[in-house]
Backbone as XML, in Angstrom:
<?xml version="1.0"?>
<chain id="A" units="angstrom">
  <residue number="1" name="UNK">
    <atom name="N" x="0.829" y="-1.205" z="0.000"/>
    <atom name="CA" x="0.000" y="0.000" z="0.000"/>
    <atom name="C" x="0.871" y="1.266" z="0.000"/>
  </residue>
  <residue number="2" name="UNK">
    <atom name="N" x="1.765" y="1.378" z="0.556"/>
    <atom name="CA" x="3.032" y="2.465" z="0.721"/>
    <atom name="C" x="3.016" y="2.412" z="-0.717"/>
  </residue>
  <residue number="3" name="UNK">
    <atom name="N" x="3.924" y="1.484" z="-1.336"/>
    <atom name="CA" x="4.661" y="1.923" z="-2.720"/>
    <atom name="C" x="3.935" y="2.369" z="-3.241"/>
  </residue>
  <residue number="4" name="UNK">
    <atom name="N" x="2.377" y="1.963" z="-3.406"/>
    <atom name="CA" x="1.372" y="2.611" z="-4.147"/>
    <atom name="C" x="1.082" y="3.935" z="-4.122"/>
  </residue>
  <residue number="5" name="UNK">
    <atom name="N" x="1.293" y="4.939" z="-2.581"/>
    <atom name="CA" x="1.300" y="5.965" z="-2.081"/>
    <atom name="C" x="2.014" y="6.585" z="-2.694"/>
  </residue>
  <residue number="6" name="UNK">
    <atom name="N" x="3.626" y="5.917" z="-2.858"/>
    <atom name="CA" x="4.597" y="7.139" z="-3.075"/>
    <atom name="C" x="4.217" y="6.820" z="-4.587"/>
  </residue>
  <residue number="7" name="UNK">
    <atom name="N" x="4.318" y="5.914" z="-5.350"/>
    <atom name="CA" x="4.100" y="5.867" z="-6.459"/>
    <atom name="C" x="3.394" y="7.251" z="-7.113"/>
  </residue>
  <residue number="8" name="UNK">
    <atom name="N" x="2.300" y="7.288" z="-6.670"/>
    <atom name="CA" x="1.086" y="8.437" z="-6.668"/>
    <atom name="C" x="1.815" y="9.557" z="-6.448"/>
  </residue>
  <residue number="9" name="UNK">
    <atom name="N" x="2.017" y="10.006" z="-5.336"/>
    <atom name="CA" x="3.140" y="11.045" z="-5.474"/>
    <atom name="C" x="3.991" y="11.591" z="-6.714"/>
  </residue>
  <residue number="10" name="UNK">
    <atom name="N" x="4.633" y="10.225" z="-6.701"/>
    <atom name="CA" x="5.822" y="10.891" z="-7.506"/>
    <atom name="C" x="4.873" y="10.791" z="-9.139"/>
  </residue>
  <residue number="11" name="UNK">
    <atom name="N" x="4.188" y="10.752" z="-9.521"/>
    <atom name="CA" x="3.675" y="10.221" z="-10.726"/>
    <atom name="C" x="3.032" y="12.404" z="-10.447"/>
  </residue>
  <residue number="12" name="UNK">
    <atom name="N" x="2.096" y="12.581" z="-9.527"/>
    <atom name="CA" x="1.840" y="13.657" z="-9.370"/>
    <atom name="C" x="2.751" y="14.900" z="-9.472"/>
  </residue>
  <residue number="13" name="UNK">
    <atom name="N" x="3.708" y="14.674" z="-8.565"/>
    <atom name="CA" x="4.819" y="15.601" z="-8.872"/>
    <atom name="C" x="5.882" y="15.730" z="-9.947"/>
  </residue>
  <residue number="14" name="UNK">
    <atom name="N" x="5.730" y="14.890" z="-10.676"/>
    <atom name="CA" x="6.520" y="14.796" z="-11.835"/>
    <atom name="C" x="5.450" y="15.359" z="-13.202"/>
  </residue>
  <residue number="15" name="UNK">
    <atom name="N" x="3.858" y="15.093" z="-12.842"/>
    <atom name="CA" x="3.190" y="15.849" z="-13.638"/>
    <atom name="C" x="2.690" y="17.644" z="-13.599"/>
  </residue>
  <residue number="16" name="UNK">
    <atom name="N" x="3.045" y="17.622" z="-12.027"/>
    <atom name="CA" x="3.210" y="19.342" z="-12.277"/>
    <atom name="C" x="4.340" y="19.953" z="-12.040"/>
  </residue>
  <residue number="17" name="UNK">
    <atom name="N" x="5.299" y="19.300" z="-12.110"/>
    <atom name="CA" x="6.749" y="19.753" z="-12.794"/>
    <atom name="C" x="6.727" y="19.964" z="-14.186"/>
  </residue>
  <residue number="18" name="UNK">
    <atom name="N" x="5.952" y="18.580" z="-14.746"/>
    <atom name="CA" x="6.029" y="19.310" z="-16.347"/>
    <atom name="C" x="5.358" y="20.254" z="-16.615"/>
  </residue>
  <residue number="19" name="UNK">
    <atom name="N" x="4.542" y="20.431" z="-16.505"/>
    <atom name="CA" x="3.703" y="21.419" z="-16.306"/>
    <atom name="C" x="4.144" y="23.220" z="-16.128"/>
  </residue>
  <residue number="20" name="UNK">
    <atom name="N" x="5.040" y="23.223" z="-14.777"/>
    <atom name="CA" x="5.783" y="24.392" z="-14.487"/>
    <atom name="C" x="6.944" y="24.295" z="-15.245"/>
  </residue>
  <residue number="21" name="UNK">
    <atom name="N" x="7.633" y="23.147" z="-16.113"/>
    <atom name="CA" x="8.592" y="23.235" z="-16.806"/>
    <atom name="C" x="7.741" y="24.136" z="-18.374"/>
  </residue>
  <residue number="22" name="UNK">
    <atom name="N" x="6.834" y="23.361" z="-18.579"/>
    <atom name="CA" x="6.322" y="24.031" z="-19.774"/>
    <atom name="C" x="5.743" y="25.472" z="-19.829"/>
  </residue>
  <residue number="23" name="UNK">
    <atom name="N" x="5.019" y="25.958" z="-18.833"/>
    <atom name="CA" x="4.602" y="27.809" z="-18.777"/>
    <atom name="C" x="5.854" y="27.903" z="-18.447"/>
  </residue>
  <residue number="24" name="UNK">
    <atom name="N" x="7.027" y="27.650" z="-17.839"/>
    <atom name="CA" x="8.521" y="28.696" z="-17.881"/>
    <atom name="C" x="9.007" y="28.929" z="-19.494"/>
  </residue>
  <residue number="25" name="UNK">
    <atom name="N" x="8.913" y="27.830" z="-19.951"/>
    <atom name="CA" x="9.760" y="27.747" z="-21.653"/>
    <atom name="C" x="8.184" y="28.772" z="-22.306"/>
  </residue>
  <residue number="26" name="UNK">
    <atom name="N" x="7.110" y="28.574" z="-22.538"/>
    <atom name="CA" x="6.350" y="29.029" z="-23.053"/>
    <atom name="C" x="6.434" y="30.654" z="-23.090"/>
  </residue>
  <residue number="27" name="UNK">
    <atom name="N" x="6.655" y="31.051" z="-21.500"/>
    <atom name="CA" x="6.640" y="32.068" z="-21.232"/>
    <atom name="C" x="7.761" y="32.854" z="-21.546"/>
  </residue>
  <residue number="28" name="UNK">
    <atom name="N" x="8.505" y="32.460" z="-21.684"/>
    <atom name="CA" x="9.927" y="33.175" z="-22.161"/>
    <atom name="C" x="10.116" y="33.019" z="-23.340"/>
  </residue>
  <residue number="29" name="UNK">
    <atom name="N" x="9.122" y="32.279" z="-24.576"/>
    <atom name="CA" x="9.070" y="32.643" z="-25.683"/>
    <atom name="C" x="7.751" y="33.514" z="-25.941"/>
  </residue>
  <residue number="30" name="UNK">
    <atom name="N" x="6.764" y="33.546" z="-25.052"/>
    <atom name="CA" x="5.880" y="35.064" z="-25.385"/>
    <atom name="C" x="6.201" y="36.304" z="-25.242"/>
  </residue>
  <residue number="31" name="UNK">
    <atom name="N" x="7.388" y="36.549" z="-25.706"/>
    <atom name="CA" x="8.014" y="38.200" z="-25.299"/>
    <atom name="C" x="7.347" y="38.646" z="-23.772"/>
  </residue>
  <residue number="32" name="UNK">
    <atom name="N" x="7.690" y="37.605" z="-23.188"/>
    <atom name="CA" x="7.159" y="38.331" z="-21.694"/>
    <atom name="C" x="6.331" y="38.617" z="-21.250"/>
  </residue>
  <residue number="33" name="UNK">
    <atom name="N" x="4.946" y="37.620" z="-21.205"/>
    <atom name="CA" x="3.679" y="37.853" z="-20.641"/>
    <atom name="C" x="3.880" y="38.128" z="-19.589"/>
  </residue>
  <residue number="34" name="UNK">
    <atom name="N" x="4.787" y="37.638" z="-18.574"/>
    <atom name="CA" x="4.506" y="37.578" z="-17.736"/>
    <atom name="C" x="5.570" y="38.273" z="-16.691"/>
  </residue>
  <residue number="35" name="UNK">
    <atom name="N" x="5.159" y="39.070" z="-15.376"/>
    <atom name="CA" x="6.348" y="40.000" z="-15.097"/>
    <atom name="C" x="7.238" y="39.005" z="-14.419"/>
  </residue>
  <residue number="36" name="UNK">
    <atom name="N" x="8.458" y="39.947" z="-13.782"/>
    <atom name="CA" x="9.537" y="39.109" z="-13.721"/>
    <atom name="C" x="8.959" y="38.470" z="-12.386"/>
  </residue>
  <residue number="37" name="UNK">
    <atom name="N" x="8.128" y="38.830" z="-11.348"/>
    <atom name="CA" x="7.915" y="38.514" z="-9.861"/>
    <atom name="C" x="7.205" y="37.424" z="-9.950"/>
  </residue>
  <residue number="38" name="UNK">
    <atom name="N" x="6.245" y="36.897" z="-11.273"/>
    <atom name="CA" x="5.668" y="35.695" z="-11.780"/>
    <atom name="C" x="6.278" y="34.832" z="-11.921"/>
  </residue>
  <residue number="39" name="UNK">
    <atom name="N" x="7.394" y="34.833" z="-12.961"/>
    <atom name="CA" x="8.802" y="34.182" z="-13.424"/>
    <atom name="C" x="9.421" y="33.581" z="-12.360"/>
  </residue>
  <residue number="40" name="UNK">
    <atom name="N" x="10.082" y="34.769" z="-11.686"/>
    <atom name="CA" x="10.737" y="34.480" z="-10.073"/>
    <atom name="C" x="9.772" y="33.188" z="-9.353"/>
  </residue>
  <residue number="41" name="UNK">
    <atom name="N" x="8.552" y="33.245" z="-9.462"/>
    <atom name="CA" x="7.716" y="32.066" z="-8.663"/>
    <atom name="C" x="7.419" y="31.116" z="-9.165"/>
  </residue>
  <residue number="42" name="UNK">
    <atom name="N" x="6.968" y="30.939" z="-10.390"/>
    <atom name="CA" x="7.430" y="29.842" z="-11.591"/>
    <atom name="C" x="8.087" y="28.892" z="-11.008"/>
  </residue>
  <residue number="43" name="UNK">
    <atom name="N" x="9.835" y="29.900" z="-11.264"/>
    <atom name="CA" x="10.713" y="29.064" z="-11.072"/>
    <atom name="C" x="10.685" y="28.127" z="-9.682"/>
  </residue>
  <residue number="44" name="UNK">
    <atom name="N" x="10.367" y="29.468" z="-8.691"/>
    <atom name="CA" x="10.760" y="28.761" z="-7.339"/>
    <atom name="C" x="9.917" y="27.410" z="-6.847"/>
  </residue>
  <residue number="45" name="UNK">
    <atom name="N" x="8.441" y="27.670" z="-7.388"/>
    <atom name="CA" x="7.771" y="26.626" z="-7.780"/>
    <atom name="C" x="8.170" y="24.968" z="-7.907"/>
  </residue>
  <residue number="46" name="UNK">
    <atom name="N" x="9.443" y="25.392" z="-9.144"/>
    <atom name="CA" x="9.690" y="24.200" z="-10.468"/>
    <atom name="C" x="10.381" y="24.008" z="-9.652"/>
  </residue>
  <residue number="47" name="UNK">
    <atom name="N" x="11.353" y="24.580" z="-8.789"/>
    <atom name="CA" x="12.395" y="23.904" z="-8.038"/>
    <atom name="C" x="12.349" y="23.285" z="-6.869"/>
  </residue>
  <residue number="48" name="UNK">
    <atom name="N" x="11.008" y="24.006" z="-6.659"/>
    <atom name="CA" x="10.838" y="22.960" z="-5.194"/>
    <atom name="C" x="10.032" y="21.482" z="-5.536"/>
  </residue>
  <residue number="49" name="UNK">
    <atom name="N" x="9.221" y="21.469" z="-6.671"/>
    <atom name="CA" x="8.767" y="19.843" z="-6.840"/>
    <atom name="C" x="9.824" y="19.218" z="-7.367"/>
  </residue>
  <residue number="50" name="UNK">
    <atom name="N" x="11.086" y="19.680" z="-7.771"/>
    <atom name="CA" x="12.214" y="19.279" z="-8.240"/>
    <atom name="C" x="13.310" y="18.700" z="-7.059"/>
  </residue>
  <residue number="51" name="UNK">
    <atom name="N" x="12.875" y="19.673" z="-6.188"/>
    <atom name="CA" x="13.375" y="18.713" z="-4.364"/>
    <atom name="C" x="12.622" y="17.540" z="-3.909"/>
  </residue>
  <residue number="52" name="UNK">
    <atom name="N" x="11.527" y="17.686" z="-3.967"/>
    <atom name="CA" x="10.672" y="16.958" z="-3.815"/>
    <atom name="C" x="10.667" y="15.353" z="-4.235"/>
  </residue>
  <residue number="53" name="UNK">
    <atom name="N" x="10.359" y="15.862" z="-5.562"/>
    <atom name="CA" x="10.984" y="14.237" z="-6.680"/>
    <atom name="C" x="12.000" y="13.706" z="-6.101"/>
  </residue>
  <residue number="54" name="UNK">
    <atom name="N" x="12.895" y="14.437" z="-5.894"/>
    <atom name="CA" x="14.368" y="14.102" z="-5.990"/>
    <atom name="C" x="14.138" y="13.295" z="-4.935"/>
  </residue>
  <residue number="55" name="UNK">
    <atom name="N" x="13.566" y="13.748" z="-3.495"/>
    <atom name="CA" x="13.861" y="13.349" z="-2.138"/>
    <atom name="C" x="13.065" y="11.829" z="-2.339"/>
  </residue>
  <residue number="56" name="UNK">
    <atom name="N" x="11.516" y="12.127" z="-3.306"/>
    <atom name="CA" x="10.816" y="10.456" z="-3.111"/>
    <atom name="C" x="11.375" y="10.043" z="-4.243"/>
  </residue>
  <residue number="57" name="UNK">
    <atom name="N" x="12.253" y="10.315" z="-4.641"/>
    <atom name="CA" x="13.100" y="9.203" z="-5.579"/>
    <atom name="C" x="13.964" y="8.504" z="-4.751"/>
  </residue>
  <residue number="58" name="UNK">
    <atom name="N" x="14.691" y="9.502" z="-3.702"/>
    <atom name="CA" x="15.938" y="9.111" z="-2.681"/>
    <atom name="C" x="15.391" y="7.610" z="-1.966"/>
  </residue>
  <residue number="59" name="UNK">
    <atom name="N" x="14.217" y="8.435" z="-1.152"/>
    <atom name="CA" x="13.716" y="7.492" z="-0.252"/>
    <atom name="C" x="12.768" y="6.408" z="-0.567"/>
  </residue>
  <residue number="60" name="UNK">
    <atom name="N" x="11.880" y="6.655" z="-1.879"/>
    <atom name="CA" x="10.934" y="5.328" z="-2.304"/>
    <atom name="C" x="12.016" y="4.241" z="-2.972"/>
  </residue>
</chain>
């Protein structure tokens, strides 16, 4: 039942990583919809499900 848990997880967080991977690239080819304080959170966003993964990759 666990593996199934993290499974879920990581299947989740790896789908809204792509997700925040894709509006960052999108957005920086729309001449800048979006201001930089958006961008800035984007990113910080992408990087924290990017800890995340990383950690239930470590530990599952």
């Amino acid at each position: 039942m666990m593996n199934l848990h993290i499974e879920v997880q990581r299947r989740n967080l790896e789908n809204t990583l792509g997700k925040l991977e894709w509006l960052l690239a999108r957005s920086g080819q729309a001449n800048r919809r979006y201001s930089r304080a958006q961008m800035e959170a984007f990113s910080y966003l992408r990087d924290s499900f990017r800890a995340r993964l990383k950690d239930i990759n470590a530990n599952g």
